[in-house]
C-alpha positions in Angstrom: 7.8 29.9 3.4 11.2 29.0 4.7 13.3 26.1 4.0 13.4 25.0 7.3 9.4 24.7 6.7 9.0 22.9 3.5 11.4 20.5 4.8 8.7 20.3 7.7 6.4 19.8 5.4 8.0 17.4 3.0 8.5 15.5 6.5 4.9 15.2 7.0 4.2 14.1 3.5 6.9 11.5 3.8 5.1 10.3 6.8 1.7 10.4 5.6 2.9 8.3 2.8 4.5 5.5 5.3 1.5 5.0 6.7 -0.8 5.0 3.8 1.9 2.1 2.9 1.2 0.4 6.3 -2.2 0.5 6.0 -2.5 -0.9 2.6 0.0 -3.8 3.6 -2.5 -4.5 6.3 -5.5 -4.5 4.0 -3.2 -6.7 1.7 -2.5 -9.2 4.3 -6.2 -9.5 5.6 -7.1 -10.3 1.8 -4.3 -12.8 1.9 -6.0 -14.1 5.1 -9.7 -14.2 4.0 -8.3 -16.3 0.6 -6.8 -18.3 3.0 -9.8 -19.3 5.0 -12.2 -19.3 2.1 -10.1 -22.1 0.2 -9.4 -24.4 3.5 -13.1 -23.9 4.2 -13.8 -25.6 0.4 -11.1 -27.8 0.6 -11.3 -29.0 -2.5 -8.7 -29.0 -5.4 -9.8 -25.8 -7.5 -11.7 -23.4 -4.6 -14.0 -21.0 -6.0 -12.8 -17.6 -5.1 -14.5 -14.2 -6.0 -13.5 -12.4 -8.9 -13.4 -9.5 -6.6 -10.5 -11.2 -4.3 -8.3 -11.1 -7.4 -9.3 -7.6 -8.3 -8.5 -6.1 -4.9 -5.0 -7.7 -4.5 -4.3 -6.4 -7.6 -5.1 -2.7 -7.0 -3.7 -2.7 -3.5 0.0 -3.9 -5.8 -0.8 -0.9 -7.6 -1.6 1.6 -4.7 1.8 0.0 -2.8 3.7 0.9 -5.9 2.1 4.5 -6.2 2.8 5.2 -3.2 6.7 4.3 -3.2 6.8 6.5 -6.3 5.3 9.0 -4.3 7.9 8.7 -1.7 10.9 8.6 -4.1 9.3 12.1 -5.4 9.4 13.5 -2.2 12.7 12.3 -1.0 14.5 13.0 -3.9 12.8 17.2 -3.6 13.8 17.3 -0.4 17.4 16.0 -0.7 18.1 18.7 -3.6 16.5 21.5 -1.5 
C-alpha cells in the first residue's frame, strides 16, 4: 500500500466520521425537539419527562465526543505521514 493510498483512505475515514457526527447532531436535536413538545404539551411547572430522554442525550454527548477523538487520531496520522 502506497502513501498516496493510505492518505485515500485516512480521507475516507475522516469522512465517515463527519458524517457519523452529523447524524448524531441530528438525532441530538430531534431529542431536543421531542423534550420540547412533551413539556409544552404538560405545561405545567415540573413536566414529567422519561428517564430514557436524559439517558439518550447523554450518550449521544458521549458518541459526539468519541467521535472528535476519533477524528483528531486520524488527522493527526495522517499529517505525520
Amino acid at each position: 500500500m502506497g502513501l498516496a493510498e493510505l492518505h485515500q483512505l485516512l480521507t475516507a475515514v475522516q469522512d465517515g466520521l463527519a458524517n457519523g457526527r452529523a447524524h448524531t447532531e441530528r438525532a441530538k436535536s430531534l431529542l431536543g425537539d421531542a423534550r420540547r413538545a412533551l413539556v409544552d404539551a404538560q405545561a405545567k411547572a415540573d413536566p414529567w419527562l422519561p428517564v430514557q430522554f436524559a439517558q439518550a442525550d447523554e450518550g449521544l454527548d458521549q458518541l459526539l465526543t468519541r467521535l472528535a477523538a476519533a477524528d483528531d487520531l486520524v488527522s493527526g496520522y495522517q499529517s505525520r505521514l
